[in-house]
N, C-alpha and C positions, 0 to 999 in steps of 0.2 A: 437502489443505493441510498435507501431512508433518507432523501434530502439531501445530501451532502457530497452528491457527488454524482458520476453521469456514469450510464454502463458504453462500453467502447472494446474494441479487440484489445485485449492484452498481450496475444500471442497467438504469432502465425505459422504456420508450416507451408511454404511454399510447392508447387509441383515440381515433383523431378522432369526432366527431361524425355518428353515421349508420352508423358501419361494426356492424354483428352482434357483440354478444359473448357466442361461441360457448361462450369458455370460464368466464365468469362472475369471471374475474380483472381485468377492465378491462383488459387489455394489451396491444397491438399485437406488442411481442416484450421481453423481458428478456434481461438478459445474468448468468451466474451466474459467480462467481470467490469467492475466498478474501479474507475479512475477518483480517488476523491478528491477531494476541496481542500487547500492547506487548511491547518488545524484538526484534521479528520483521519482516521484511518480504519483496519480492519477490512475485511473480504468486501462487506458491506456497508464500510464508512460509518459504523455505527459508534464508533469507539471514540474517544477523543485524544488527539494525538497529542505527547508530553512533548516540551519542548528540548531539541535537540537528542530526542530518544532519549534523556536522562545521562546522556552522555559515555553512556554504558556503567557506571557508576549508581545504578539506583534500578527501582523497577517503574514501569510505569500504570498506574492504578485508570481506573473507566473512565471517571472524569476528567483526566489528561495531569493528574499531577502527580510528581515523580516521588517515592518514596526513596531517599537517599539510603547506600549502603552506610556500613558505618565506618566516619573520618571524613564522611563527601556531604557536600552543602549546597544550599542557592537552589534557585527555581530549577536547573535546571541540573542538578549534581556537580557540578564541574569546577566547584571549590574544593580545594582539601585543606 
């Protein structure tokens, strides 16, 4: 998780009802990925996260800063 963040289950699938559980985790299968650190995001926390997502109103660039659409302003687009 390049620094920024911890790998941890993201997503589980429980056992049904009747199947063996072999491995004593209740788990049909889990899925493992990276939980990141605020200010962080991406699969691999590699990205830097804009604030407020940009509000939906802009996009947001690597370094974590939002390019506003146009008529939206402020760090974090959410002026018009």
């Amino acid at each position: 998780c390049t620094g920024h963040g911890a790998c941890s289950i993201v997503d589980r699938t429980p056992l049904p009802l009747g199947v063996a559980n072999v491995y004593a985790d209740g788990l049909l299968e889990a899925t493992i990925g990276c939980v990141c650190d605020g200010g962080w995001a991406g699969p691999d926390c590699s990205l830097r996260a804009c604030p407020n997502d940009c509000s939906g109103n802009g996009a947001c660039a690597q370094n974590g800063s939002c390019f506003c659409y146009r008529y939206w302003g402020g760090d974090d687009c959410g002026e018009a």
